[in-house]
PyMOL Python script that loads the backbone (N, CA, C, O; Angstrom):
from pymol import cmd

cmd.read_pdbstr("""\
ATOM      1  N   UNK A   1      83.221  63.256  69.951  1.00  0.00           N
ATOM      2  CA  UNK A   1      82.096  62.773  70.700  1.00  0.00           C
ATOM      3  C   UNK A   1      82.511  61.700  71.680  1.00  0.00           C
ATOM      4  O   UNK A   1      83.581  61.091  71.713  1.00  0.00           O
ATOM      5  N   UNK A   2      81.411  61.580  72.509  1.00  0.00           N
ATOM      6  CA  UNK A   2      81.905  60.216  73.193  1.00  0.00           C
ATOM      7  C   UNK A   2      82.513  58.987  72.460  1.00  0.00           C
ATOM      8  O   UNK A   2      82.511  58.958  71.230  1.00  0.00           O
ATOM      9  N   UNK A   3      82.995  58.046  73.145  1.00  0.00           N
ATOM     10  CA  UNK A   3      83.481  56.821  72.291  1.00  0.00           C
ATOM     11  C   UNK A   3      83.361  55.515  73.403  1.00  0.00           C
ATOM     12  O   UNK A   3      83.872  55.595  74.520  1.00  0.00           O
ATOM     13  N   UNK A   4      82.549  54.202  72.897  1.00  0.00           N
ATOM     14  CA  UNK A   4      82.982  53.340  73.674  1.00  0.00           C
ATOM     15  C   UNK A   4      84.309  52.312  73.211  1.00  0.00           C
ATOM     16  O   UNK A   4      85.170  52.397  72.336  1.00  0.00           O
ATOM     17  N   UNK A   5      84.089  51.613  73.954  1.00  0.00           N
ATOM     18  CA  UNK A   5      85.290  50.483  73.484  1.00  0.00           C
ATOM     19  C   UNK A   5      85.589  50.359  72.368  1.00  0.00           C
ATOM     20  O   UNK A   5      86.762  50.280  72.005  1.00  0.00           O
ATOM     21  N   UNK A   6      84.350  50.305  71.400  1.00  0.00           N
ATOM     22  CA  UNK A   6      84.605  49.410  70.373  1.00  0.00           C
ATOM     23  C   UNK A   6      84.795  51.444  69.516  1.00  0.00           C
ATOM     24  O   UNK A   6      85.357  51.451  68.421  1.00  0.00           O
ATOM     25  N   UNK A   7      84.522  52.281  69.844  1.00  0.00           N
ATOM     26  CA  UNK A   7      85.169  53.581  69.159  1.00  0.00           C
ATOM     27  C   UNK A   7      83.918  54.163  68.498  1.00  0.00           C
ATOM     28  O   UNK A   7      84.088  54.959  67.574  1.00  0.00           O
ATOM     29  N   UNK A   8      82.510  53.800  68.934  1.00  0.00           N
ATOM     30  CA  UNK A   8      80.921  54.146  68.082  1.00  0.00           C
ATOM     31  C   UNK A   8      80.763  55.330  69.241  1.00  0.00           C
ATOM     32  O   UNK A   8      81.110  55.084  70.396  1.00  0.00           O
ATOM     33  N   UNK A   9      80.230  56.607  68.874  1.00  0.00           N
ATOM     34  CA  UNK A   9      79.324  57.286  69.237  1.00  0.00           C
ATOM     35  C   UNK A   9      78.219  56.504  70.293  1.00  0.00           C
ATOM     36  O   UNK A   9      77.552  55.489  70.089  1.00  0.00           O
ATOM     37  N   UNK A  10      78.299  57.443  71.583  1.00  0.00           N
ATOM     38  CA  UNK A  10      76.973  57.295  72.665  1.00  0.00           C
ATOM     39  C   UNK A  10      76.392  58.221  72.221  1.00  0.00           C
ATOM     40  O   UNK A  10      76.573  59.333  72.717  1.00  0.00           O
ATOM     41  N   UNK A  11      75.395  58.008  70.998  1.00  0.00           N
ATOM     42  CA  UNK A  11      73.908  58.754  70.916  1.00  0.00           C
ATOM     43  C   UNK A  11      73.492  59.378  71.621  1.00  0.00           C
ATOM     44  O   UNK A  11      73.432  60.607  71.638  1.00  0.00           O
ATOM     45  N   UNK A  12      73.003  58.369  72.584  1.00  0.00           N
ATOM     46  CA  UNK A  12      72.107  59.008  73.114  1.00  0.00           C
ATOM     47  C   UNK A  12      72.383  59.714  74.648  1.00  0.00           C
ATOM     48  O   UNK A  12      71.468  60.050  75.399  1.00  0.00           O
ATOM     49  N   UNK A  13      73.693  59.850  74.924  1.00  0.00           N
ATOM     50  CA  UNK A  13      74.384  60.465  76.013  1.00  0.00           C
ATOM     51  C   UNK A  13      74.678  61.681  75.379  1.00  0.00           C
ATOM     52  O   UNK A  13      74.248  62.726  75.866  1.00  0.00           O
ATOM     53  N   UNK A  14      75.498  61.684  74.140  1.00  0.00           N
ATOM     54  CA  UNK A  14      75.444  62.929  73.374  1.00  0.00           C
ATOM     55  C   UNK A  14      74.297  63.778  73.327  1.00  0.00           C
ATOM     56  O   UNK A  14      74.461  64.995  73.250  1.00  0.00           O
ATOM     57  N   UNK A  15      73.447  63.406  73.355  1.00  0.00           N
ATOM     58  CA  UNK A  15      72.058  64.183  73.114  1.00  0.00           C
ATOM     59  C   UNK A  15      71.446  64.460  74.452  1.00  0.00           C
ATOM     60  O   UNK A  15      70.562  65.315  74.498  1.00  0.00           O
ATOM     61  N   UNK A  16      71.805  63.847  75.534  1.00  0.00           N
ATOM     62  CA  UNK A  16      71.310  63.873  76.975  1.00  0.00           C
ATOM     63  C   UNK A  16      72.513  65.312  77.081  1.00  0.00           C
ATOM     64  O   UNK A  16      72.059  66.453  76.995  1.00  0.00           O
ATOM     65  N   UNK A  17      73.478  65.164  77.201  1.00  0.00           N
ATOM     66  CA  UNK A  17      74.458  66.151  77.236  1.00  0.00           C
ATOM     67  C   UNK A  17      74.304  67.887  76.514  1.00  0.00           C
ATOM     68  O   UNK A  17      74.519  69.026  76.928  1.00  0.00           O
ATOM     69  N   UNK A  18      73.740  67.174  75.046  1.00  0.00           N
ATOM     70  CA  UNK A  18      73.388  68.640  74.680  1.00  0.00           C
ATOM     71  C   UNK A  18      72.147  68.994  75.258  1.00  0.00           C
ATOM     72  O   UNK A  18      72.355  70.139  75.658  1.00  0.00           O
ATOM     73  N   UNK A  19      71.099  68.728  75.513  1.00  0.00           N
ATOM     74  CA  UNK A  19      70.236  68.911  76.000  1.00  0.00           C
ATOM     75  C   UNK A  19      70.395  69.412  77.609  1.00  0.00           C
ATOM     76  O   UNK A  19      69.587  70.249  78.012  1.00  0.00           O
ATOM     77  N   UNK A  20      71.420  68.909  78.517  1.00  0.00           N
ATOM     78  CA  UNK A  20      71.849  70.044  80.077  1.00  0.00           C
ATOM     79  C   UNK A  20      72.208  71.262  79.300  1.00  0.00           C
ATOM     80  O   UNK A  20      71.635  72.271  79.712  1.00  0.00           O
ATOM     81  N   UNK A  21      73.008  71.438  78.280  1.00  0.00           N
ATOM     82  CA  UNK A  21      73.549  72.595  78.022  1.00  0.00           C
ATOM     83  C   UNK A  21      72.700  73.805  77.771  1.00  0.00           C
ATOM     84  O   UNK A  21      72.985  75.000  77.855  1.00  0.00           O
ATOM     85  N   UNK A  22      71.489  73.146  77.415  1.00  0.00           N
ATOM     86  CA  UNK A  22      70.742  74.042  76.210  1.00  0.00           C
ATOM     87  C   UNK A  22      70.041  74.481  77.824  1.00  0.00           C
ATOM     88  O   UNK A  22      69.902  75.685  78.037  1.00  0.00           O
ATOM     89  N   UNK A  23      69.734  73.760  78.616  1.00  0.00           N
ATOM     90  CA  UNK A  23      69.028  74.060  80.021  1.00  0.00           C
ATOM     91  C   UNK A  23      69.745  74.928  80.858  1.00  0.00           C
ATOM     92  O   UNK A  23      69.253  75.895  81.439  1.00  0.00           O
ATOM     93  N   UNK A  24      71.552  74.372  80.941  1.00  0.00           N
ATOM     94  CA  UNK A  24      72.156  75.668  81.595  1.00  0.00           C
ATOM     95  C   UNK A  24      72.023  76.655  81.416  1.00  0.00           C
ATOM     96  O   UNK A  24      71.643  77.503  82.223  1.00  0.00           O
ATOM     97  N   UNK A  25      72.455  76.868  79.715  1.00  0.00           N
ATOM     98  CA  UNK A  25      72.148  78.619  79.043  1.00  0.00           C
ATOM     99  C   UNK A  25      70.909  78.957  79.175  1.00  0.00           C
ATOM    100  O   UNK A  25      71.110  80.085  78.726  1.00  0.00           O
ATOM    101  N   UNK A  26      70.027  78.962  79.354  1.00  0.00           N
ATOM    102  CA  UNK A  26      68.744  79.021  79.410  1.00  0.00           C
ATOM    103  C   UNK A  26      68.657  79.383  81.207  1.00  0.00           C
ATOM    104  O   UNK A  26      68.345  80.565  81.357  1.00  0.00           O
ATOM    105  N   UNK A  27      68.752  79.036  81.843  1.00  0.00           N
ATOM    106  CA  UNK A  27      68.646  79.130  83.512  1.00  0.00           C
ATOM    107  C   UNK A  27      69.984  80.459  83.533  1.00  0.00           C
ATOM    108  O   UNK A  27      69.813  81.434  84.264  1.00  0.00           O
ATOM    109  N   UNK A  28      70.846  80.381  82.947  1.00  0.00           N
ATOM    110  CA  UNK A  28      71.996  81.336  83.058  1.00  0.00           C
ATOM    111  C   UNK A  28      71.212  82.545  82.218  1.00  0.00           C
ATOM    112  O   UNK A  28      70.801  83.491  82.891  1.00  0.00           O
ATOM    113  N   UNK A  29      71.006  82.555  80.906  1.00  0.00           N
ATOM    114  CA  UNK A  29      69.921  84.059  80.819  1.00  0.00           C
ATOM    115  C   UNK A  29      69.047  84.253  81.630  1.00  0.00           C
ATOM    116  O   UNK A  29      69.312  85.243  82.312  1.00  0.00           O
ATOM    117  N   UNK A  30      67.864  83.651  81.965  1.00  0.00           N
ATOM    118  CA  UNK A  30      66.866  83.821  82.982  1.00  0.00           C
ATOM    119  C   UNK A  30      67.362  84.707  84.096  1.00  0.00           C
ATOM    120  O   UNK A  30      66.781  85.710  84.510  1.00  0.00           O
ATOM    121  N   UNK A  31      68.627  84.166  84.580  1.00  0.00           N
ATOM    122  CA  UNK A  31      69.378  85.061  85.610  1.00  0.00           C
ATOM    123  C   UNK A  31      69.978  86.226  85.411  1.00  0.00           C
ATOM    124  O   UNK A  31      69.917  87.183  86.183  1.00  0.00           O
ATOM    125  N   UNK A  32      70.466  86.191  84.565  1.00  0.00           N
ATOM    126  CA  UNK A  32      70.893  87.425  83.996  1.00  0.00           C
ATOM    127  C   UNK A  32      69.882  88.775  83.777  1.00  0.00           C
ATOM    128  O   UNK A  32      70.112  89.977  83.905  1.00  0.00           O
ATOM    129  N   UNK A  33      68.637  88.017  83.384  1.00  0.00           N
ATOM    130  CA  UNK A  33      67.548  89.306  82.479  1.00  0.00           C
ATOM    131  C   UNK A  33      66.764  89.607  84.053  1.00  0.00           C
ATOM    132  O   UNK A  33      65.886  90.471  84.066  1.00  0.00           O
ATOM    133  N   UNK A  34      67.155  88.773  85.545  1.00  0.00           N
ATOM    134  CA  UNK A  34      66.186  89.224  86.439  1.00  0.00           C
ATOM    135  C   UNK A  34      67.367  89.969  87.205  1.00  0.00           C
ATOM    136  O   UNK A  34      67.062  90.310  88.347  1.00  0.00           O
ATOM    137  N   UNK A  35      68.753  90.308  86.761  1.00  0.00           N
ATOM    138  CA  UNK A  35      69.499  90.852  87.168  1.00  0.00           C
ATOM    139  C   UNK A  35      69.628  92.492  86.281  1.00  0.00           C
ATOM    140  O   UNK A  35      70.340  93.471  86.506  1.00  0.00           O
ATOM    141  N   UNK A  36      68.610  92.221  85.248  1.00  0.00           N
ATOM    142  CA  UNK A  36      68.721  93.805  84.512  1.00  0.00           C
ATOM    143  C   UNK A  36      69.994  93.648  83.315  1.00  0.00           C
ATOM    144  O   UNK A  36      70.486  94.627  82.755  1.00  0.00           O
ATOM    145  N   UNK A  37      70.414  92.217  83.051  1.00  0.00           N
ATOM    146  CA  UNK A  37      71.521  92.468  82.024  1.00  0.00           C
ATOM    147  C   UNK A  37      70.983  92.587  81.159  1.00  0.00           C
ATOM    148  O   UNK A  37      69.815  92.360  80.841  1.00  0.00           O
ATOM    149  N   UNK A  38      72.416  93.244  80.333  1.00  0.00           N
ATOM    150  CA  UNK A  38      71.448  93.237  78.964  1.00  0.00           C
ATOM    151  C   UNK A  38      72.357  92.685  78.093  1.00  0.00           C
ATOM    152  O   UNK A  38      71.896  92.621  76.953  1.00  0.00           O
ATOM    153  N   UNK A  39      73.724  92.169  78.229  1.00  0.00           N
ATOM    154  CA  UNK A  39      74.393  90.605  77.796  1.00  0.00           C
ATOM    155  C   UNK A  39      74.978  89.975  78.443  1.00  0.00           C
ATOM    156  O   UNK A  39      75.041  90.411  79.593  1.00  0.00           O
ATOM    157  N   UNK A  40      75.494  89.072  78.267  1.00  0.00           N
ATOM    158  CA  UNK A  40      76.317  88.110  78.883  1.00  0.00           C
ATOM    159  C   UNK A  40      77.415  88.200  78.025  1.00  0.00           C
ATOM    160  O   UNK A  40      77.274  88.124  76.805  1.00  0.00           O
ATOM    161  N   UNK A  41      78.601  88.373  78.616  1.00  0.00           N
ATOM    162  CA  UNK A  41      79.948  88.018  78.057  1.00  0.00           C
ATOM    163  C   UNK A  41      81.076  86.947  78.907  1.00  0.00           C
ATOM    164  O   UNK A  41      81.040  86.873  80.135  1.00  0.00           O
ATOM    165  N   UNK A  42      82.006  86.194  78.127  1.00  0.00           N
ATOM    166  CA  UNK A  42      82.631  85.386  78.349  1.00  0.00           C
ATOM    167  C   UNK A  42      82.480  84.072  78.591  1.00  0.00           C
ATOM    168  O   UNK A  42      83.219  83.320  79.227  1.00  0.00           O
ATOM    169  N   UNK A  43      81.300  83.814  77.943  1.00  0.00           N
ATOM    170  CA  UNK A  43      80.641  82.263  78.401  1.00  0.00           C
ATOM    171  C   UNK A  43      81.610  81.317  78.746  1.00  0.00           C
ATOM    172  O   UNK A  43      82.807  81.471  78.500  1.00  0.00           O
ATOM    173  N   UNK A  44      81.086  80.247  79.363  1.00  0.00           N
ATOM    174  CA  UNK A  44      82.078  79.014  79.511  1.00  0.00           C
ATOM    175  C   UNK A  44      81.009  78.156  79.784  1.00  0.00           C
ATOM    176  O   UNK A  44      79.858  78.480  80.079  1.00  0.00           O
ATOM    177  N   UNK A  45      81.672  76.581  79.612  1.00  0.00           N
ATOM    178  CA  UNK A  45      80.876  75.220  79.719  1.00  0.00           C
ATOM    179  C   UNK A  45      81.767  74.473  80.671  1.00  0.00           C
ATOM    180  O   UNK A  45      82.933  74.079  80.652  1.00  0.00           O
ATOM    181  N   UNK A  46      81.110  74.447  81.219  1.00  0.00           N
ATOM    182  CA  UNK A  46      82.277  73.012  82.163  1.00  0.00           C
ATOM    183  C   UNK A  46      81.190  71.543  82.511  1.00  0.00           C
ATOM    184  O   UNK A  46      79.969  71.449  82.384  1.00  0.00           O
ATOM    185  N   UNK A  47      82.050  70.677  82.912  1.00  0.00           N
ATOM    186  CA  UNK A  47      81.025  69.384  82.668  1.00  0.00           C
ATOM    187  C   UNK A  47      81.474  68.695  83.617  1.00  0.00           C
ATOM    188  O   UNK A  47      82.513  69.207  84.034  1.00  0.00           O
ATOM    189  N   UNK A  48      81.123  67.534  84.311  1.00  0.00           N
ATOM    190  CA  UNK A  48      82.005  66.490  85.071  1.00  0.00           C
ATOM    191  C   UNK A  48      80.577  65.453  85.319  1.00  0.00           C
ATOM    192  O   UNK A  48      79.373  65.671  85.189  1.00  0.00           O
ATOM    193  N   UNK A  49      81.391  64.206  85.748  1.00  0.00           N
ATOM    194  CA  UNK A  49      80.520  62.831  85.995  1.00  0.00           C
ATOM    195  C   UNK A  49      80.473  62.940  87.372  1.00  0.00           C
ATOM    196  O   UNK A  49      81.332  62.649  88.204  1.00  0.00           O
ATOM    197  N   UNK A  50      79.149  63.482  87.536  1.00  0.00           N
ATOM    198  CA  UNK A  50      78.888  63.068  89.357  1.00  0.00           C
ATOM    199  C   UNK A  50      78.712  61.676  89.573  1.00  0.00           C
ATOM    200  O   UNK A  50      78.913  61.537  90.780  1.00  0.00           O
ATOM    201  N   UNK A  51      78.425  60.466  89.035  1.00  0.00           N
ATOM    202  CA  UNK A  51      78.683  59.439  89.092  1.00  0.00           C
ATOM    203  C   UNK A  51      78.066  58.375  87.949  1.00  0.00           C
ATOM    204  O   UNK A  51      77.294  58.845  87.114  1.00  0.00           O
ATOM    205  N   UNK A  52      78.363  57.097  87.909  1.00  0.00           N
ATOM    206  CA  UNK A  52      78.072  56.534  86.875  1.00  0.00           C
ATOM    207  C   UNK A  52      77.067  56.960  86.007  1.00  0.00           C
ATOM    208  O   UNK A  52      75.919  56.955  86.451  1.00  0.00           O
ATOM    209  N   UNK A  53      77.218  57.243  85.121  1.00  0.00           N
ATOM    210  CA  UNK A  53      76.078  57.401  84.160  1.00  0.00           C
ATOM    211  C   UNK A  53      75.336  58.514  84.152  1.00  0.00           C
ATOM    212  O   UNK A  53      74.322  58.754  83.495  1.00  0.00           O
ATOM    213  N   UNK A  54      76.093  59.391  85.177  1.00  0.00           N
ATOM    214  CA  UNK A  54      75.175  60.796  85.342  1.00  0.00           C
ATOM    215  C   UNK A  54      76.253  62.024  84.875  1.00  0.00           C
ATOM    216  O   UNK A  54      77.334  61.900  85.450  1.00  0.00           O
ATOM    217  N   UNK A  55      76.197  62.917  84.164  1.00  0.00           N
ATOM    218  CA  UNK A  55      77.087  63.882  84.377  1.00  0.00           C
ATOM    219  C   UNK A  55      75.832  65.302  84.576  1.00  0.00           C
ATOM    220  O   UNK A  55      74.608  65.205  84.476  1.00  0.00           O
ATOM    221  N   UNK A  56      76.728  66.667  84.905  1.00  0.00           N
ATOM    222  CA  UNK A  56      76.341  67.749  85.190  1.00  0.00           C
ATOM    223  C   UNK A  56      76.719  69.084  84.184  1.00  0.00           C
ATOM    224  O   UNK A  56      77.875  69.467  84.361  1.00  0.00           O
ATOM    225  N   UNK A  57      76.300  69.505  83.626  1.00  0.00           N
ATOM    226  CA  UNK A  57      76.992  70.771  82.936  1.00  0.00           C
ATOM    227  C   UNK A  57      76.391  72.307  82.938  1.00  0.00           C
ATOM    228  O   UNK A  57      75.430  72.963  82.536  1.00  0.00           O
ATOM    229  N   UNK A  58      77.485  72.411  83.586  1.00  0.00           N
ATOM    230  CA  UNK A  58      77.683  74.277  83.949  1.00  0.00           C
ATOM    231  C   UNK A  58      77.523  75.150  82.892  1.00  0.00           C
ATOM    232  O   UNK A  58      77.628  74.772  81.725  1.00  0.00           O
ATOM    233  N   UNK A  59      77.211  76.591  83.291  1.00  0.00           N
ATOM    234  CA  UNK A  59      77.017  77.494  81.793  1.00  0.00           C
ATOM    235  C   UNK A  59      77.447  78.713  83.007  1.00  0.00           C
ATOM    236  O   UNK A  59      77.125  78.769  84.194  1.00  0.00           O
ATOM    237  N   UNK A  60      78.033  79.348  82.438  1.00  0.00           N
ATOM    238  CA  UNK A  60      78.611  80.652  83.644  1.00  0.00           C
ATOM    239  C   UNK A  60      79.477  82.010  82.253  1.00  0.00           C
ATOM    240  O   UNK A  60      80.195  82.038  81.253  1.00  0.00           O
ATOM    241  N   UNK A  61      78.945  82.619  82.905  1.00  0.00           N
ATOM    242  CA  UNK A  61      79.377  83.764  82.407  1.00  0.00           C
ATOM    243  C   UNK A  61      79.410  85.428  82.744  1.00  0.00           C
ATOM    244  O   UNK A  61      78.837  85.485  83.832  1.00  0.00           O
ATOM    245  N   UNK A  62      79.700  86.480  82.454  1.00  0.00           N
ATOM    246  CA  UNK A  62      79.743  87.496  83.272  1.00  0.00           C
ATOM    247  C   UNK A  62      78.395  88.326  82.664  1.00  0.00           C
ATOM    248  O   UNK A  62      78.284  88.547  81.458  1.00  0.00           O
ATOM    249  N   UNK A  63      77.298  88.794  83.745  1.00  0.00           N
ATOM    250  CA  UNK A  63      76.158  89.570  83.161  1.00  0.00           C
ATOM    251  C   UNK A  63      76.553  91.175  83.072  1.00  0.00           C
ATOM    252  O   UNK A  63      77.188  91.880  83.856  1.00  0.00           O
ATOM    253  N   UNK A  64      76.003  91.429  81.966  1.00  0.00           N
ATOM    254  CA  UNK A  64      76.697  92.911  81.823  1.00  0.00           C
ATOM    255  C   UNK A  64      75.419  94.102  81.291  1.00  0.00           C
ATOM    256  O   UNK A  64      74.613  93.883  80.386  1.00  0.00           O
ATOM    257  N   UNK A  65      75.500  95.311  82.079  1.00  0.00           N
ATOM    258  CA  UNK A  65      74.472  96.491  81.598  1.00  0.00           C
ATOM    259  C   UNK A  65      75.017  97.460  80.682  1.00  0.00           C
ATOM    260  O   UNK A  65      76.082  97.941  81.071  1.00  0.00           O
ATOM    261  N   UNK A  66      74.457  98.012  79.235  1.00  0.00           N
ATOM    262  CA  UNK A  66      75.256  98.685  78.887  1.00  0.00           C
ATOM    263  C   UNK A  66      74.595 100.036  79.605  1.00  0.00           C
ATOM    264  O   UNK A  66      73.561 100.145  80.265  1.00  0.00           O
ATOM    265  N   UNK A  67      75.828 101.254  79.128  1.00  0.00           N
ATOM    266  CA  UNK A  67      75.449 102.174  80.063  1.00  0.00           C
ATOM    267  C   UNK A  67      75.123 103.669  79.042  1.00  0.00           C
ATOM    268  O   UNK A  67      76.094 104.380  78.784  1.00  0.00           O
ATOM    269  N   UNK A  68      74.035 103.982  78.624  1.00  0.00           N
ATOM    270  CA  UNK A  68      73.927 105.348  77.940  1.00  0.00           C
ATOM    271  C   UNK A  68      74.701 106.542  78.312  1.00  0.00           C
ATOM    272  O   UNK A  68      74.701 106.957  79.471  1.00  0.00           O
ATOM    273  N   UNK A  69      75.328 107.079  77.413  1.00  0.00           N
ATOM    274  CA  UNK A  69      76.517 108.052  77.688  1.00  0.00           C
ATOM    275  C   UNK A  69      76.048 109.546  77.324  1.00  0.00           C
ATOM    276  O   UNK A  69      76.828 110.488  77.462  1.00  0.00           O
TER     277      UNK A  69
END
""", "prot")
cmd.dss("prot")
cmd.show_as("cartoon", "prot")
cmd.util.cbc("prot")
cmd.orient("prot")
């Protein structure tokens, strides 16, 4: 988890953090199901600090149709 100086858990950044994620995946299916997928494979998370005290986190993955044979 995060750590400050003194080596304690940021609570409540941790929880700000899981909470983009849960919003990325969520905006990343949405896209997917108005694209006709019917899964997503290869997920990934990526993250970075756009500036003090703010970060951003990505959800990307490949949308996929299966195909009746």
């Amino acid at each position: 988890g995060m750590k400050t100086l003194v080596g304690g858990e940021i609570v409540g950044y941790t929880q700000m953090l899981e909470e983009a994620r849960q919003i990325a995946v969520k905006r990343m299916v949405d896209e997917a199901k108005a694209l006709g997928a019917d899964a997503i494979i290869g997920v990934r998370y990526g993250s970075s600090q756009v500036m003090a005290g703010a970060a951003e986190v990505i959800a990307y993955g490949t949308a996929v149709r299966i195909l009746n044979q």
